[in-house]
TORKOL-4160 file (C-alpha; in steps of 0.2 Angstrom, whole numbers, padded with zeros to 4 digits, m for minus):
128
<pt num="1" X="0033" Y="0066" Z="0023"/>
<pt num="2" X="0019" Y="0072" Z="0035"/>
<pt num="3" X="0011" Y="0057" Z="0043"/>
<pt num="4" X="0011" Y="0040" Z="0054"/>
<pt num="5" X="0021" Y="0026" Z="0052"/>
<pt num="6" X="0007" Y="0012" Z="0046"/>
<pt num="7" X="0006" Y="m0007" Z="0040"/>
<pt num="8" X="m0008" Y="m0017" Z="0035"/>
<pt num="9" X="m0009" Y="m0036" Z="0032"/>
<pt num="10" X="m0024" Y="m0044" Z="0024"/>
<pt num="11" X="m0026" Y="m0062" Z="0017"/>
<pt num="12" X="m0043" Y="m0066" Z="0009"/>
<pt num="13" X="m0050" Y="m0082" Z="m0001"/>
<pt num="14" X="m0057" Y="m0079" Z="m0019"/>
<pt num="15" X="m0064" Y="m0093" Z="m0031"/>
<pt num="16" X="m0051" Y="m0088" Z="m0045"/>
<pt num="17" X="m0037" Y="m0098" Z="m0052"/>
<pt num="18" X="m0020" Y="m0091" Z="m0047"/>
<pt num="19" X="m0017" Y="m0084" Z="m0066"/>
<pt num="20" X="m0033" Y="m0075" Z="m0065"/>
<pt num="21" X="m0028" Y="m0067" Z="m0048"/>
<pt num="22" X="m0011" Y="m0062" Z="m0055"/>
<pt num="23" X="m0017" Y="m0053" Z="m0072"/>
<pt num="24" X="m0030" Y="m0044" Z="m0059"/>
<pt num="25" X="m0012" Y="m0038" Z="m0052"/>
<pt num="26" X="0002" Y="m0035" Z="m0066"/>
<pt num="27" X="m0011" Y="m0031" Z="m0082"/>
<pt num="28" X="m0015" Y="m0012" Z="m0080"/>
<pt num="29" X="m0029" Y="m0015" Z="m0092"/>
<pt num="30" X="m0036" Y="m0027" Z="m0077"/>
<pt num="31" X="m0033" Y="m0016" Z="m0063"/>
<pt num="32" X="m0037" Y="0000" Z="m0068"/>
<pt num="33" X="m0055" Y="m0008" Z="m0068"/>
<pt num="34" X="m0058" Y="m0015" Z="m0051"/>
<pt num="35" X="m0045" Y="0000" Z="m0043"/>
<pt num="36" X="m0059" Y="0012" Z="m0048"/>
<pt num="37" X="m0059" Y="0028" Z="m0044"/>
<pt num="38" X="m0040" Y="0026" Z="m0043"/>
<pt num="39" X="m0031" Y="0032" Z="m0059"/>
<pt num="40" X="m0016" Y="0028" Z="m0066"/>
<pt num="41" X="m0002" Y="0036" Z="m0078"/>
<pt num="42" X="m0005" Y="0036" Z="m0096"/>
<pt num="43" X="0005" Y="0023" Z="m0107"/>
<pt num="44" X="0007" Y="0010" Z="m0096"/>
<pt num="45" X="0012" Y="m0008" Z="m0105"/>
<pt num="46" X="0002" Y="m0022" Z="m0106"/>
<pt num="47" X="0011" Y="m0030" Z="m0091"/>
<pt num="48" X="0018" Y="m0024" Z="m0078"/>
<pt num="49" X="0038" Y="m0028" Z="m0076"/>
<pt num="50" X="0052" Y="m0025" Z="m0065"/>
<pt num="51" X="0060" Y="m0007" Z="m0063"/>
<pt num="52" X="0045" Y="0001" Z="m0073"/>
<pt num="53" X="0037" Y="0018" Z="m0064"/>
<pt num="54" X="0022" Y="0025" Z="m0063"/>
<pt num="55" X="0007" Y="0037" Z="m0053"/>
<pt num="56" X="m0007" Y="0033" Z="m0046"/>
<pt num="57" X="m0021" Y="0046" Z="m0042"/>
<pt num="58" X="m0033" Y="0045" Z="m0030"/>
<pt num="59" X="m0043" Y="0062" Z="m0033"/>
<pt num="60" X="m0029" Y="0077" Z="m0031"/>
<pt num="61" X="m0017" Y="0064" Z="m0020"/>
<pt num="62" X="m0004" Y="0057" Z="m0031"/>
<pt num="63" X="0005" Y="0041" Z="m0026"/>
<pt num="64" X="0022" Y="0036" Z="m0035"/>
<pt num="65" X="0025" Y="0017" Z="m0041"/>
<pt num="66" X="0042" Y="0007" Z="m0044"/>
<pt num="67" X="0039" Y="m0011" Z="m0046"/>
<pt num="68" X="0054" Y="m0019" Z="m0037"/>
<pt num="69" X="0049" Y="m0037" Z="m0038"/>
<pt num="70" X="0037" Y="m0047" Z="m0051"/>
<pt num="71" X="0036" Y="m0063" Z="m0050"/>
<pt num="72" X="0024" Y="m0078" Z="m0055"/>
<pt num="73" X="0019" Y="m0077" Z="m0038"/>
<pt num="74" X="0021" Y="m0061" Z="m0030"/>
<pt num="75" X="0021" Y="m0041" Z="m0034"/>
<pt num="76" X="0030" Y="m0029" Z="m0023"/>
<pt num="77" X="0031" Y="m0010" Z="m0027"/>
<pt num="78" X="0040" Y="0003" Z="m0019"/>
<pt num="79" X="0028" Y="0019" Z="m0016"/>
<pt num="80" X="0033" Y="0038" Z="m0013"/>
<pt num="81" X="0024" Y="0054" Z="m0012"/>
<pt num="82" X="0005" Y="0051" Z="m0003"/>
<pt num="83" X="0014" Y="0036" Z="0004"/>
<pt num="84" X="0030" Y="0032" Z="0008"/>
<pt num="85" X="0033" Y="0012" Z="0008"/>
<pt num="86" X="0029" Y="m0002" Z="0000"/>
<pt num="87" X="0015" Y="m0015" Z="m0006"/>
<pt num="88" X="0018" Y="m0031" Z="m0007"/>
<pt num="89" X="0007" Y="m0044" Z="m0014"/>
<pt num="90" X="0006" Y="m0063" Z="m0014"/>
<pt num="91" X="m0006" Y="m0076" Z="m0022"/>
<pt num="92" X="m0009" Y="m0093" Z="m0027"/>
<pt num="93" X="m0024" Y="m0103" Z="m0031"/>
<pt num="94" X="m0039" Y="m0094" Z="m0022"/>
<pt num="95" X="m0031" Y="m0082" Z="m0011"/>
<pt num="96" X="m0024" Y="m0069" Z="m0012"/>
<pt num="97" X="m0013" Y="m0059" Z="0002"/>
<pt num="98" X="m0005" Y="m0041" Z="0003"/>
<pt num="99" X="0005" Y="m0030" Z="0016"/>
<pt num="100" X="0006" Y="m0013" Z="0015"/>
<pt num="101" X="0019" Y="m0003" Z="0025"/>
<pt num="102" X="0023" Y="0017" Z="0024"/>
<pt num="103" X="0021" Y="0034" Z="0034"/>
<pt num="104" X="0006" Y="0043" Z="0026"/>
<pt num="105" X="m0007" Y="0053" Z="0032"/>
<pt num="106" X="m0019" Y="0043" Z="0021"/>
<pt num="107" X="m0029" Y="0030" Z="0032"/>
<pt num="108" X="m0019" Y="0015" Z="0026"/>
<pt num="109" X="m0028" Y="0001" Z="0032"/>
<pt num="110" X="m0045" Y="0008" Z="0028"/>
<pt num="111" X="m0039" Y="0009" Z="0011"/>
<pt num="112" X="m0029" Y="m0008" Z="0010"/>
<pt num="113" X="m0048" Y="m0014" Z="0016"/>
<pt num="114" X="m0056" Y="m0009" Z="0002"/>
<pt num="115" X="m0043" Y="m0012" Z="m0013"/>
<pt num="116" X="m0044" Y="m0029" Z="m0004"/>
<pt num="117" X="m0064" Y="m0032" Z="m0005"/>
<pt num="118" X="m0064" Y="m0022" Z="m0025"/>
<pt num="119" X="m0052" Y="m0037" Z="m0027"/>
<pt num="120" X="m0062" Y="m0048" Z="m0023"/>
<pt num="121" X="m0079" Y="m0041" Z="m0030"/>
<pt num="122" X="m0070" Y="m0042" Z="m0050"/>
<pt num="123" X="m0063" Y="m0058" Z="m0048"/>
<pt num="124" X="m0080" Y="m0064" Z="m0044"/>
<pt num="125" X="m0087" Y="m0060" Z="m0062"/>
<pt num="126" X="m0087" Y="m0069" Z="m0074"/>
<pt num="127" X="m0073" Y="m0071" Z="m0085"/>
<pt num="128" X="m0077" Y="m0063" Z="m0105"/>
């Protein structure tokens, strides 16, 4: 893998219930919306679980995805190809927290940055 060894680390407050942050996380119905223009594999379940694998694609960059970890509060995937590494993410009632580490040429923090504020501009909407 071609690249830096990076981590991010971002905490942020958001006026949602801690069930509505984690179907935002673990429902790829949910986040294939606010992770726009990100797109994901076809066929994935309605809820994410442990061992499952799956791509991401970011334009012409693919990014491979094992969830390692899900629980009622927190999500942790290990990552392969435009990032070596893992996510990790963490919530509760209004906040939400994710660290990122992996060797990537991709602009790590930049990115984690704006995953982060998407985040928080769809769990601002009203809920249907």
């Amino acid at each position: 893998m071609l690249g830096t060894f990076q981590h991010s680390r971002l905490r942020i407050e958001v006026e949602a219930t801690r069930g509505h942050i984690q179907a935002s996380l673990v429902q790829p119905s949910k986040f294939s919306h606010w992770l726009w223009p990100q797109r994901f594999s076809q066929g994935l379940p309605t809820e994410l679980y442990d061992g499952l694998k799956f791509i991401s694609y970011l334009g012409p960059v693919e990014i491979h995805h094992e969830v390692k970890q899900i629980s009622d509060h927190g999500l942790r995937l290990l990552l392969s190809g435009a990032i070596d590494g893992f996510h990790e993410w963490y919530w509760g009632d209004q906040w939400v927290q994710s660290r990122l580490e992996g060797v990537s040429a991709l602009p790590i923090n930049l990115g984690q940055s704006l995953i982060m504020m998407q985040l928080r501009q769809y769990l601002q909407r009203p809920t249907p």
